[in-house]
KEDO-627580 format. One line per field, with one value per residue (C-alpha): residue number from 1; residue in three letters; x, y, z. Coordinates in nm, 2 decimals, always signed. Layout:
<vobas>
seq [NUM,...]
type [ALA,...]
x [X,...]
y [Y,...]
z [Z,...]
</vobas>
This chain:
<vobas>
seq [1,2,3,4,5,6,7,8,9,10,11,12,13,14,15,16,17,18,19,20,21,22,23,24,25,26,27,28,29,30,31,32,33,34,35,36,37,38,39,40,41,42,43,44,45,46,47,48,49,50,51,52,53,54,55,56,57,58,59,60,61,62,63,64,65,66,67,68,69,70,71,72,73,74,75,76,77,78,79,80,81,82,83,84,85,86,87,88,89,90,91,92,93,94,95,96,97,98,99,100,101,102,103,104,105,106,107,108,109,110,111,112,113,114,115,116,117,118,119,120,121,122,123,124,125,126,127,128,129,130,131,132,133,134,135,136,137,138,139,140,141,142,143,144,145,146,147,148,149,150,151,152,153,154,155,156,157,158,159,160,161,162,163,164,165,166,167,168,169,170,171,172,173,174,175,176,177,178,179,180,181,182,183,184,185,186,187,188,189,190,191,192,193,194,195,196,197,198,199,200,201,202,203,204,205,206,207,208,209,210,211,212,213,214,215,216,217,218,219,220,221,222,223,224,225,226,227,228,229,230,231,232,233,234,235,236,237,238,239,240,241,242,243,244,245,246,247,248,249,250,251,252,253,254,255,256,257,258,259,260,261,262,263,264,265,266,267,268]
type [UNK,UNK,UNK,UNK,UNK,UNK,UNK,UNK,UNK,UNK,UNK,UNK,UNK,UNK,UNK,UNK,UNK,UNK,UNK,UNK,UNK,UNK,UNK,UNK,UNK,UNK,UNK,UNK,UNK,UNK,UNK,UNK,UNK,UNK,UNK,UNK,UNK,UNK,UNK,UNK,UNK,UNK,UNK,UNK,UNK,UNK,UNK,UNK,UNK,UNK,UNK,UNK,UNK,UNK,UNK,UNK,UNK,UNK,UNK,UNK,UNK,UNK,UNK,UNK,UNK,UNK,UNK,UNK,UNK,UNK,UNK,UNK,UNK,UNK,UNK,UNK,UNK,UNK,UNK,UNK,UNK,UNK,UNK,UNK,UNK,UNK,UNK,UNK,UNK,UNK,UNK,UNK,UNK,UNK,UNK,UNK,UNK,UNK,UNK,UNK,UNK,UNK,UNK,UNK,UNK,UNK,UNK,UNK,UNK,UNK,UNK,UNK,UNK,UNK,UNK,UNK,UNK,UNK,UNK,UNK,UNK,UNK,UNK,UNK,UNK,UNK,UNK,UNK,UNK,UNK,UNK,UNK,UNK,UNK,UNK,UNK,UNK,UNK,UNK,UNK,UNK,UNK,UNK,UNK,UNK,UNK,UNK,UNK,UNK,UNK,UNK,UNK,UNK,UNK,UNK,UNK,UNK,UNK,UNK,UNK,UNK,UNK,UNK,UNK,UNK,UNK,UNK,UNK,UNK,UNK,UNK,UNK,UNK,UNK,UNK,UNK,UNK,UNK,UNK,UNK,UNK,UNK,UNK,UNK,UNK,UNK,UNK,UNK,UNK,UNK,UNK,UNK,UNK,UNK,UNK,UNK,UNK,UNK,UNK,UNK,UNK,UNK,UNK,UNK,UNK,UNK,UNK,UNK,UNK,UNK,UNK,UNK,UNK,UNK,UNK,UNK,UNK,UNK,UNK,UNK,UNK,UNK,UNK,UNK,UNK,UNK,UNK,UNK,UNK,UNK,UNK,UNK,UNK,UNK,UNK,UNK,UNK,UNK,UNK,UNK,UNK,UNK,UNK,UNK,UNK,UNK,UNK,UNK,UNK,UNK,UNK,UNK,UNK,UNK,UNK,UNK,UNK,UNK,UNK,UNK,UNK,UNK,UNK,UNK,UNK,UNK,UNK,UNK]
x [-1.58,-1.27,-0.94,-0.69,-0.32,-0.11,+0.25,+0.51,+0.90,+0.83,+0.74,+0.52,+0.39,+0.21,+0.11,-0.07,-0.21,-0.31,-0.48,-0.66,-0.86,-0.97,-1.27,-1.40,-1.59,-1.61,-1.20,-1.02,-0.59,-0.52,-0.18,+0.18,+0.44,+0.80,+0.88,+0.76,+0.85,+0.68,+0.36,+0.44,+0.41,+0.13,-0.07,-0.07,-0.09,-0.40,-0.55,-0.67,-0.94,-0.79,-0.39,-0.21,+0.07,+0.36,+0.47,+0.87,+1.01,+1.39,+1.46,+1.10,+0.89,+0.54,+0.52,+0.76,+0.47,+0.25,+0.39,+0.50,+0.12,-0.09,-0.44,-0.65,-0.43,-0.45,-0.67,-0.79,-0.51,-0.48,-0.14,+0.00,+0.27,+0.43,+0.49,+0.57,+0.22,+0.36,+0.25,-0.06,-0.18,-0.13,-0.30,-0.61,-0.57,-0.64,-0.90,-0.71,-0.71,-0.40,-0.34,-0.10,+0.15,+0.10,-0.27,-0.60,-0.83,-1.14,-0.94,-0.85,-1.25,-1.33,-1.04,-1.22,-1.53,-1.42,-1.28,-1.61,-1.75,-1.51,-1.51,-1.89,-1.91,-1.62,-1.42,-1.13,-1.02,-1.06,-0.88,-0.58,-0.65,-0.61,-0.27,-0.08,-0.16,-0.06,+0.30,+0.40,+0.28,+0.55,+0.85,+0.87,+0.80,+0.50,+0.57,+0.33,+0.35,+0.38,+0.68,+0.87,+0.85,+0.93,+1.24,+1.35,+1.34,+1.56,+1.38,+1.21,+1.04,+0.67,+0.72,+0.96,+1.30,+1.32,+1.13,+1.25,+1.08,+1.13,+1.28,+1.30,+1.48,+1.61,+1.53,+1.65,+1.57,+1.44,+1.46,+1.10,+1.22,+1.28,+0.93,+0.75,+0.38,+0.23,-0.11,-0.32,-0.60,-0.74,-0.49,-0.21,+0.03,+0.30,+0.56,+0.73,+1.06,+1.37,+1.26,+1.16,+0.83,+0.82,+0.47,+0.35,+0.06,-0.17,-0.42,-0.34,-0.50,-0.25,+0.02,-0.12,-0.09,+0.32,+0.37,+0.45,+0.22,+0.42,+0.54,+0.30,-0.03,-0.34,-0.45,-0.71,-0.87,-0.59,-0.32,-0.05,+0.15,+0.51,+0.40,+0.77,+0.74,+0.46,+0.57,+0.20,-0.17,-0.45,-0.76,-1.08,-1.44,-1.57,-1.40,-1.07,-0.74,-0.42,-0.10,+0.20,+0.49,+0.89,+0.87,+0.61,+0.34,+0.02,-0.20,-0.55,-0.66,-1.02,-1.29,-1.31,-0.97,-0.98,-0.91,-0.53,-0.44,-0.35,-0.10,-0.01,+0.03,+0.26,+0.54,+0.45]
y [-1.67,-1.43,-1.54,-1.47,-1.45,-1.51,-1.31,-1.33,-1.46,-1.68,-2.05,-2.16,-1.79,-1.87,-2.24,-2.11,-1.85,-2.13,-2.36,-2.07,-1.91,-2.33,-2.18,-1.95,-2.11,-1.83,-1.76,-1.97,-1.93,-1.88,-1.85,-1.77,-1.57,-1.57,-1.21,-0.90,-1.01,-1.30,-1.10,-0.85,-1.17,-1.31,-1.02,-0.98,-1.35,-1.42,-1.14,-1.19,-0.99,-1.04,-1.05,-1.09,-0.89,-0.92,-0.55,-0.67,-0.87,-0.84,-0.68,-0.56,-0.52,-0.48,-0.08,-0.18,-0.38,-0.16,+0.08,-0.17,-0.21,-0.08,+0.08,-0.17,-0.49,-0.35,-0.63,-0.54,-0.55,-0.66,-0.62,-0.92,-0.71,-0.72,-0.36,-0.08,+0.16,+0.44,+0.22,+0.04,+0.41,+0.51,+0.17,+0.30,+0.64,+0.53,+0.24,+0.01,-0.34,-0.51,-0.87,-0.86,-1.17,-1.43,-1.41,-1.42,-1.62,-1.36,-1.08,-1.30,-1.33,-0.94,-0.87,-1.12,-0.93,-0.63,-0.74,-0.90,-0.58,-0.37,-0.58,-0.53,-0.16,-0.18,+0.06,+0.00,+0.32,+0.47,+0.16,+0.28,+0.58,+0.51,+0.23,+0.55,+0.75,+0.53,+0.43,+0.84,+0.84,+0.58,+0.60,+0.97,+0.96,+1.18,+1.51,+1.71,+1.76,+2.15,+2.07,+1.79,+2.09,+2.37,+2.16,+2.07,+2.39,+2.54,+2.44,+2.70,+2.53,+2.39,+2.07,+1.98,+1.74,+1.66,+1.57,+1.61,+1.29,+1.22,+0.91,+0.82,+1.08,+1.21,+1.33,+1.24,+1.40,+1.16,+1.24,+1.28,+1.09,+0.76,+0.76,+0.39,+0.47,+0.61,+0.53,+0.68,+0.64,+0.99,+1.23,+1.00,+0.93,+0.63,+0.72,+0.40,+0.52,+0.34,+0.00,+0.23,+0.37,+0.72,+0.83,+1.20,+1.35,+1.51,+1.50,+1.31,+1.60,+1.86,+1.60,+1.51,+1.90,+1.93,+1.67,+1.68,+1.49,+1.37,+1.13,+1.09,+0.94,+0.89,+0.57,+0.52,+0.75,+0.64,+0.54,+0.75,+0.56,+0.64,+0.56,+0.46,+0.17,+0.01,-0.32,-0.41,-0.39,-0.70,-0.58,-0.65,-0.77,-0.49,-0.25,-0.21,-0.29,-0.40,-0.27,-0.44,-0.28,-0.38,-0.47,-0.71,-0.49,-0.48,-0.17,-0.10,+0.14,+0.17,+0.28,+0.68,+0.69,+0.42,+0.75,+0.73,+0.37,+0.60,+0.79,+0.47,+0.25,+0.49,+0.28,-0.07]
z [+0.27,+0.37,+0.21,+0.54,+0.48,+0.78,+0.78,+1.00,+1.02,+1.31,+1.17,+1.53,+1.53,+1.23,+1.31,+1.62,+1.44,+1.18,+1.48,+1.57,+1.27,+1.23,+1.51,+1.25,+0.91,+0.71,+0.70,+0.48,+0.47,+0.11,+0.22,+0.48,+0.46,+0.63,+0.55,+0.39,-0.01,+0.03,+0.19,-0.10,-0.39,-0.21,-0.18,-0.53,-0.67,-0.38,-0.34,+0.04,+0.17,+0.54,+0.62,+0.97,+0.98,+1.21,+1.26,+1.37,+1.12,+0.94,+0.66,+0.53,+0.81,+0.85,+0.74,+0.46,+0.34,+0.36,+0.16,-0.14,-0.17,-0.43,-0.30,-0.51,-0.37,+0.02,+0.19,+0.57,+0.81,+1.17,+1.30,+1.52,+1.71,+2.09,+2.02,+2.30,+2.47,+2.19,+1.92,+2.06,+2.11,+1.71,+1.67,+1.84,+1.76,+1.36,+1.45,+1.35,+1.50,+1.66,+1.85,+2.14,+2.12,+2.26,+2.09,+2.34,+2.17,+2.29,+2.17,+1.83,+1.81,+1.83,+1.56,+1.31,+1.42,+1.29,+0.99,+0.93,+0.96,+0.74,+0.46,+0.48,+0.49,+0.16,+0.35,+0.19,+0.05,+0.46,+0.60,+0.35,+0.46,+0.82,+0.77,+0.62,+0.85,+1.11,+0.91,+0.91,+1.29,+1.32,+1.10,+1.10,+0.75,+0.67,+0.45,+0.24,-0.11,-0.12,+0.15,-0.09,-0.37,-0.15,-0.05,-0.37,-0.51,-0.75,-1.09,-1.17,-1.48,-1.44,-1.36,-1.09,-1.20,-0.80,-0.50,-0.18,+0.05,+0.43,+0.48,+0.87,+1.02,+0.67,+0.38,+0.01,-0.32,-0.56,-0.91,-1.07,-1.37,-1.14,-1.06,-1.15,-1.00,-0.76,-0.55,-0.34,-0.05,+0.10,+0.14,+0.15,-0.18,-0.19,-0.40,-0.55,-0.70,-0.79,-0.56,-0.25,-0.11,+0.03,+0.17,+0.07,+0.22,-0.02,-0.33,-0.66,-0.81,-0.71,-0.79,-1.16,-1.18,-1.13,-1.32,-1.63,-1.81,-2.17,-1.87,-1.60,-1.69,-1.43,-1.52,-1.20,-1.01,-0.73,-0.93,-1.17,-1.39,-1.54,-1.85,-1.99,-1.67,-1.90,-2.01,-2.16,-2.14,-2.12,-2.17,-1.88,-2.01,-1.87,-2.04,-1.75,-1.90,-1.63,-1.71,-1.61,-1.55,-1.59,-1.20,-1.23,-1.09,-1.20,-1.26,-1.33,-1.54,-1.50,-1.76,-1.66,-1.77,-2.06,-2.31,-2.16,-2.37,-2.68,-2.47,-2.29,-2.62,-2.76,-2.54,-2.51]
</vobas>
């Protein structure tokens, strides 16, 4: 069965979209959302393997989602948008599937197809891949890590106090120290830092590397935790631990990296 959830601000957007998905028996809604925080909660307290995301929404729109999400909570997307050609074309430039409001019913069936089809192959870490891609294509945000140190130069110690990230059609140091996580899929990094997400293109490798690491600890082979953000640990049965931290996300750290709880119990 594929848990589905269904996002968007519009309240008979959804219902239709609801009325819709009834044709298919193996997708079961495990839940709605009216905006991006609620997509962001859900996400994380459903886990879907499926969601329906409406691109335009206020406040936190459909990329802002996308970026608040950790690699491991990232189900398959397929965007619900009346976007412009610029965008449908960065849609199929990354493979990613899209449904033109108002929905075609054949076209709904070919996007549940695919999903089908993804989820199958476990392509998860590409289909992350692919949505960041696709969100620096768009927002103008995309900037690789040797650029965000080059820019911030001026420390000459080894590990960088400052970051300098493109936001839109700007771009803002952030301090390293305000740093709660960050996650990875590919070459693509978000950056969660002070309650905003600023997408790097790069390796977590070379980034564990200029960190410094009394602070930074890689807890997951995608993940890199602040480890002053760690609120407390619950340990898995098999052997995984998930570390929440003050913001009420959760972490995993997995069993390759299980030798990092002595650095990481130091501050819970």
């Amino acid at each position: 069965m594929i848990k589905a959830l269904i996002v968007d601000d519009e309240e008979l957007a959804r219902r239709g979209l609801e009325l819709r998905l009834q044709a298919f028996a193996d997708v079961e809604i495990c839940g709605q959302s009216r905006n991006g925080r609620e997509a962001l909660q859900h996400v994380r307290e459903q886990s879907p393997d499926l969601m329906f995301l409406d691109v335009q929404m206020p406040g936190m729109d459909g990329f802002d989602v996308l970026r608040g999400l950790a690699g491991s909570e990232m189900p398959v997307v397929i965007f619900v948008t009346a976007y412009d050609e610029f965008a449908l074309k960065a849609f199929d430039a990354n493979a990613l599937d899209y449904l033109l409001k108002p929905i075609n019913d054949q076209r709904l069936g070919e996007a549940v197809a695919r999903a089908r089809q993804a989820l199958g192959d476990r392509s998860a870490d590409s289909h992350r891949d692919k949505l960041l891609r696709l969100v620096c294509e768009l927002t103008g945000r995309e900037l690789t890590l040797e650029d965000a140190l080059a820019q911030a130069a001026g420390d000459a110690r080894r590990f960088p106090q400052r970051l300098a990230i493109r936001d839109g059609s700007e771009t803002a140091c952030v301090d390293v120290e305000d740093i709660d996580w960050i996650d990875a899929a590919g070459d693509y990094m978000c950056v969660h830092a002070a309650g905003s997400t600023y997408v790097l293109r790069g390796t977590m490798k070379h980034l564990e590397e200029v960190l410094n690491p009394e602070t930074f600890v890689r807890v997951h082979r995608s993940a890199i935790v602040n480890r002053h953000r760690v609120t407390s640990m619950r340990p898995h049965r098999n052997g995984e631990y998930y570390l929440q931290l003050g913001d009420h996300t959760e972490l995993k750290l997995s069993r390759k990296y299980k030798k990092s709880i002595d650095r990481l119990a130091n501050r819970v």
